[in-house]
C-alpha positions in Angstrom: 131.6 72.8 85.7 131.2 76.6 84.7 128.3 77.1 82.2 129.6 77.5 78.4 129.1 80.4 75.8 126.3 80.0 73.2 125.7 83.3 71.9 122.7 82.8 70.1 121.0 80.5 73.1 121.2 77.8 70.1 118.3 74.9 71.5 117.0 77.1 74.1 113.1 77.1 74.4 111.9 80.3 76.6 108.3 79.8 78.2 106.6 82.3 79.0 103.8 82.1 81.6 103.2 85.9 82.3 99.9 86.1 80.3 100.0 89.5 78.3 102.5 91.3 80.8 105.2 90.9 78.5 104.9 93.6 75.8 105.6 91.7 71.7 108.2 94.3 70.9 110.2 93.4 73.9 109.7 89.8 72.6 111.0 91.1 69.3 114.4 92.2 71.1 114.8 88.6 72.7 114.3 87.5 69.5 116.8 90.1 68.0 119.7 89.3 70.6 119.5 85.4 70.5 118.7 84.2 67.0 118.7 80.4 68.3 116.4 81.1 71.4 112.7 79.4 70.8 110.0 81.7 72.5 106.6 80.6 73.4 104.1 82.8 75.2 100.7 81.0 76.6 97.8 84.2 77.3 94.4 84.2 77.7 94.4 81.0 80.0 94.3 79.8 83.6 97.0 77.5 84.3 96.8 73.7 85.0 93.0 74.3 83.0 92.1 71.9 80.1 92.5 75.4 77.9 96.0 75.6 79.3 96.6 72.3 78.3 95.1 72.6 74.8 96.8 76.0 74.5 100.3 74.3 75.5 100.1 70.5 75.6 102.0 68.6 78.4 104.6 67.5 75.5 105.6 70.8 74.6 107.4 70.8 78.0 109.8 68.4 76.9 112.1 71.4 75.4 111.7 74.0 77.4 114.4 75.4 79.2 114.3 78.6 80.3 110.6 79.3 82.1 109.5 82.5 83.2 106.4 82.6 85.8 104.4 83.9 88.5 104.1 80.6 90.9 103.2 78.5 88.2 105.7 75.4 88.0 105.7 72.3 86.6 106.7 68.7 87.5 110.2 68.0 87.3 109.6 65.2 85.3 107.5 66.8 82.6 110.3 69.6 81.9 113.2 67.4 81.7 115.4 69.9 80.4 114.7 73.0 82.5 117.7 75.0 83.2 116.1 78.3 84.8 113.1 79.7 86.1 112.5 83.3 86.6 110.4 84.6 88.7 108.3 87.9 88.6 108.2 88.2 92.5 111.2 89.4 95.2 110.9 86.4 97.7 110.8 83.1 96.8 110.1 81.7 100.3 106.5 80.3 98.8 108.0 78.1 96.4 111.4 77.1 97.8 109.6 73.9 99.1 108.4 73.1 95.4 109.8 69.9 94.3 111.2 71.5 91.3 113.7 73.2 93.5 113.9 71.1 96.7 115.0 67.9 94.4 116.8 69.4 91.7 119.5 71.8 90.7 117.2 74.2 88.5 118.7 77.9 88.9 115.5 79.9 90.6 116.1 83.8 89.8 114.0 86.0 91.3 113.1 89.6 90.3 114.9 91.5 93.2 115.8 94.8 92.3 112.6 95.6 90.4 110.7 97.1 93.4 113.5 99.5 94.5 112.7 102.9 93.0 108.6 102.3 93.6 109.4 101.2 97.5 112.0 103.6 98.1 109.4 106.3 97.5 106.8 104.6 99.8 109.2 104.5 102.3 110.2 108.3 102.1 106.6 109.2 101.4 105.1 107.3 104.8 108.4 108.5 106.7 108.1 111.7 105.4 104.5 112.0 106.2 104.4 111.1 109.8 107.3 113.3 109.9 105.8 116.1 108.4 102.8 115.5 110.2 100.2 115.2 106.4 97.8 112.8 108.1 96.7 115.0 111.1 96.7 118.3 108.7 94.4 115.8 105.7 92.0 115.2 109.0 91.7 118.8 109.5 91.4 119.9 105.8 88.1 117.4 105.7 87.2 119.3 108.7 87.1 122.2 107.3 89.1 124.0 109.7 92.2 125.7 110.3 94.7 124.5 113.2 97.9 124.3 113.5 99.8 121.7 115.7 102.5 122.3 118.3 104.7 119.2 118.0 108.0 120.4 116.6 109.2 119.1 113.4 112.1 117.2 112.9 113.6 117.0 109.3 115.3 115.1 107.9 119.3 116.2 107.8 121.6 114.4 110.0 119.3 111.9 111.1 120.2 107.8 110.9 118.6 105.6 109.2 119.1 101.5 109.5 118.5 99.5 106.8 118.0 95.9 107.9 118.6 93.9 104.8 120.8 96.0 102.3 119.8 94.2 99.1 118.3 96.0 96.0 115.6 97.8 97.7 117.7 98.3 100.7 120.4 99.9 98.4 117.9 102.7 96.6 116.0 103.4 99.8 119.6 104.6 101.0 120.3 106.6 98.0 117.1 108.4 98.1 117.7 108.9 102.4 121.2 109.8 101.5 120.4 112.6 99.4 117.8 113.9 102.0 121.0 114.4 104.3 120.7 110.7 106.6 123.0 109.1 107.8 123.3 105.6 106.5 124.1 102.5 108.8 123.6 99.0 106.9 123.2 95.2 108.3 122.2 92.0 106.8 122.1 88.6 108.0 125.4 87.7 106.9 129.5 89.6 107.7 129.9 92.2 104.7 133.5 93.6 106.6 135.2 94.1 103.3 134.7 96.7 100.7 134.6 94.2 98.4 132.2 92.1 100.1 129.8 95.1 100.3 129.3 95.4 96.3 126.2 94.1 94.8 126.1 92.9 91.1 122.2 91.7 91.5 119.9 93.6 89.2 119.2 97.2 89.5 117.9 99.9 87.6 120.6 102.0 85.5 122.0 104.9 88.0 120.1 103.3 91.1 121.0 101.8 93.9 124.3 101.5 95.5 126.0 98.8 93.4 129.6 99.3 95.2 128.0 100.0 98.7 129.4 103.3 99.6 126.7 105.0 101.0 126.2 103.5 104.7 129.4 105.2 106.8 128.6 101.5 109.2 128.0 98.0 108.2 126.7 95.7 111.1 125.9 91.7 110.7 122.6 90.2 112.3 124.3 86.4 111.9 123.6 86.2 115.9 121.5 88.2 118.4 124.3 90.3 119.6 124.6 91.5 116.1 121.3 92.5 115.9 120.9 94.2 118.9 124.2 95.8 118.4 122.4 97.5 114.9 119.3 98.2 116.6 121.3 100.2 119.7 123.0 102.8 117.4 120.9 105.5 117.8 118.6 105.2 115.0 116.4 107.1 114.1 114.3 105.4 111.6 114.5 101.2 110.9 113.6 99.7 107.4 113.1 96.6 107.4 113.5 95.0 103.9 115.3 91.0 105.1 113.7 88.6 103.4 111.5 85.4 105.1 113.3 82.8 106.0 113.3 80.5 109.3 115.9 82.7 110.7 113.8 86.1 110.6 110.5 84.7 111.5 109.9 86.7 114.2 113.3 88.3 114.7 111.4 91.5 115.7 109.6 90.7 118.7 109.5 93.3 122.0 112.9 93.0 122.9 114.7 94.1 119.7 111.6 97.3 119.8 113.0 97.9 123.6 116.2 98.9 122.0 114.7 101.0 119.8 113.4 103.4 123.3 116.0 105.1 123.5 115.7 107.5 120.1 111.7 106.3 120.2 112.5 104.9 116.6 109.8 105.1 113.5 109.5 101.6 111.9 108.7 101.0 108.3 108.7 97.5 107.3 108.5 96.7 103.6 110.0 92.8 103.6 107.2 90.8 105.5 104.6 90.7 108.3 106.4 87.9 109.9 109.3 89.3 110.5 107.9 91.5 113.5 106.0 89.9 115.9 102.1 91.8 115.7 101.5 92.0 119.4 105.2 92.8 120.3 104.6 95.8 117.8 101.2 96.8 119.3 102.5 96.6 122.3 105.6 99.4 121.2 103.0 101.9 119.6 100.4 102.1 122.3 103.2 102.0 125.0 105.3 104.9 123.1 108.5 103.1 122.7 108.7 103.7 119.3 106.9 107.0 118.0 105.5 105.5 114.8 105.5 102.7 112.3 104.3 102.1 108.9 104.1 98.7 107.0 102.8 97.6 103.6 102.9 94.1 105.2 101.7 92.8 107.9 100.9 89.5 110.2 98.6 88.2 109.5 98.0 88.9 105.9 95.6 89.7 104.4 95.3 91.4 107.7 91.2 91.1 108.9 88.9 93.7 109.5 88.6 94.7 113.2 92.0 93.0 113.7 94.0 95.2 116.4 96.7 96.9 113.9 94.1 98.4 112.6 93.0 100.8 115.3 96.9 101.2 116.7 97.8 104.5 117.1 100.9 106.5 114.9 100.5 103.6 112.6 100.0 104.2 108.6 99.1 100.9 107.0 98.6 99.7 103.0 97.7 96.5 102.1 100.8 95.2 100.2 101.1 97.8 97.6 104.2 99.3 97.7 105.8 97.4 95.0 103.3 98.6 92.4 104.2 100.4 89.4 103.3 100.6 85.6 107.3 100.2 85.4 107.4 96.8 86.9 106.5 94.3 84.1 109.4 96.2 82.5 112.1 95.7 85.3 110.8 91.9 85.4 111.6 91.3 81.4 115.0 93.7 82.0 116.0 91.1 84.6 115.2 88.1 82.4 117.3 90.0 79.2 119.8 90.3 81.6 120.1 87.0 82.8 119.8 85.8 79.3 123.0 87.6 78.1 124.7 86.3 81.1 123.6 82.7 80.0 124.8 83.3 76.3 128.4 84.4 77.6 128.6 81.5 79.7 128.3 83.9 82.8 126.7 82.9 86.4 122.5 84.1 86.5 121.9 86.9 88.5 119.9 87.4 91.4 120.1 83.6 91.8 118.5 81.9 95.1 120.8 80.3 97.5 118.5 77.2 98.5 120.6 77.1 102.0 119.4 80.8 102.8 116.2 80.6 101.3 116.5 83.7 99.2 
């Protein structure tokens, strides 16, 4: 049955579990937009505390039916009436398994789309960088001395670029490549082979992106191992890796897909998660030169330990989980929730909704 119009969000309670992240005058436009909408915000508290419960009594879930929250969920029973959750995170792989979801119908959102301009840049940054050759000329500047290196330079105009996973960030860290003069080739884990299959109406900044998915001139599917491989072999000169975690790509990296990438001695950047490339098999690429260079803001394991082998891995830049980051992203999450919350008051399908038989 398709959801129905209420305009107002008439006997809709909002919860929000985001501490002070949420600014009051953006609770003021919520409050603007849907006269009927109940909002609650609970700050200042751990949750499942004894000064959570005080500040929000177990009761007060009865009504609620719209919750926004980190990982913070509650029983099914207890919010009886729960509708949607919204998450402030990408991936929802850690709570997919929660009850709430695995036993219910309760739309999960999550906040894709929010990381792309901050990622995008860490991706051309590190890219850039190794490119460019910054970390050997820093070394030298805190030497004190002048040298300059041999190794040519190779810009970036006319070179390829594979995106594996062309979602939100996927979409902006083509735009960005595109207009540095790449070549854009695009695969995800599931046939796009129509223009109209290749649009995205998930949440992204205004004027970001690639909502209609013009940008990569090829679209490949990693749906089976030929696929993959197929992607990998076309000559590419830098793989992004952005696919989310799922049972499928645990490990769908490992040192046969980074023999394929020999041939144009790709640079790796990974920006989804650690699992997705098998450690050793990765090691194993660097030190043996089969790929010229990597750089991942995630990593396997994670947090990764000191003395761990990655660390010590040569042509390898490494930051721990931090490419997401910006003052901006409080703002995207609330824009995704107003967003979805408009959609909801026209009776429209959420956005950016998780598909419990993918797992993102």
């Amino acid at each position: 049955m398709p959801p129905t119009a209420n305009k107002a969000l008439d006997g809709h309670k909002l919860l929000i579990l985001l501490g002070t992240i949420f600014q009051p005058e953006w609770i003021a436009e919520l409050k603007e937009l849907f006269s009927g909408l109940e909002i609650v915000t609970v700050e200042g508290c751990i949750w499942n505390t004894p000064a959570f419960d005080q500040k929000f009594p177990e009761r007060e879930w009865k009504d609620v039916t719209i919750l926004v929250t980190g990982s913070a969920l509650p029983a099914a029973h207890i919010a009886p009436k729960l509708e949607y959750v919204q998450i402030q995170s990408a991936g929802a792989n850690h709570i997919l398994q929660n009850p709430l979801f695995s036993d219910t119908d309760i739309a999960l959102c999550t906040a894709s789309g929010v990381h792309g301009p901050q990622i995008a840049e860490w991706v051309v940054t590190t890219f850039l960088a190794f490119q460019h050759q910054i970390p050997q000329y820093i070394d030298f500047q805190r030497q004190k001395t002048w040298h300059k290196l041999d190794d040519p330079v190779y810009d970036a105009v006319g070179r390829r670029v594979g995106i594996l996973g062309y979602g939100a960030v996927g979409r902006q860290i083509a735009r960005v490549l595109k207009a540095l003069g790449m070549d854009i080739y695009a695969c995800n884990l599931h046939l796009r082979a129509t223009p109209e299959s290749r649009k995205d109406e998930t949440y992204t900044p205004a004027g970001l992106g690639d909502p209609k998915g013009i940008f990569p001139s090829k679209w490949f599917s990693a749906e089976d191992t030929e696929g993959l491989h197929e992607f990998l072999s076309s000559g590419l000169d830098l793989l992004v890796i952005t696919i989310p975690l799922t049972e499928r790509t645990r490990g769908i990296i490992s040192r046969t897909e980074l023999a394929l990438l020999a041939e144009q001695k790709t640079f790796v950047s990974n920006i989804g998660r650690g699992e997705v490339i098998i450690t050793d098999d990765l090691i194993h690429a660097l030190e043996n030169g089969i790929i010229r260079g990597a750089a991942l803001d995630v990593t396997d394991p994670e947090p990764l330990p000191d003395g761990h082998p990655l660390w010590s891995t040569k042509n390898l830049f490494i930051s721990p989980h931090v490419s997401g980051n910006s003052i901006t992203y409080a703002r995207r999450v609330f824009e995704v929730l107003k967003y979805n919350l408009v959609r909801m008051s026209e009776g429209k399908e959420l956005t950016n909704k998780v598909d419990r038989t993918k797992g993102y």
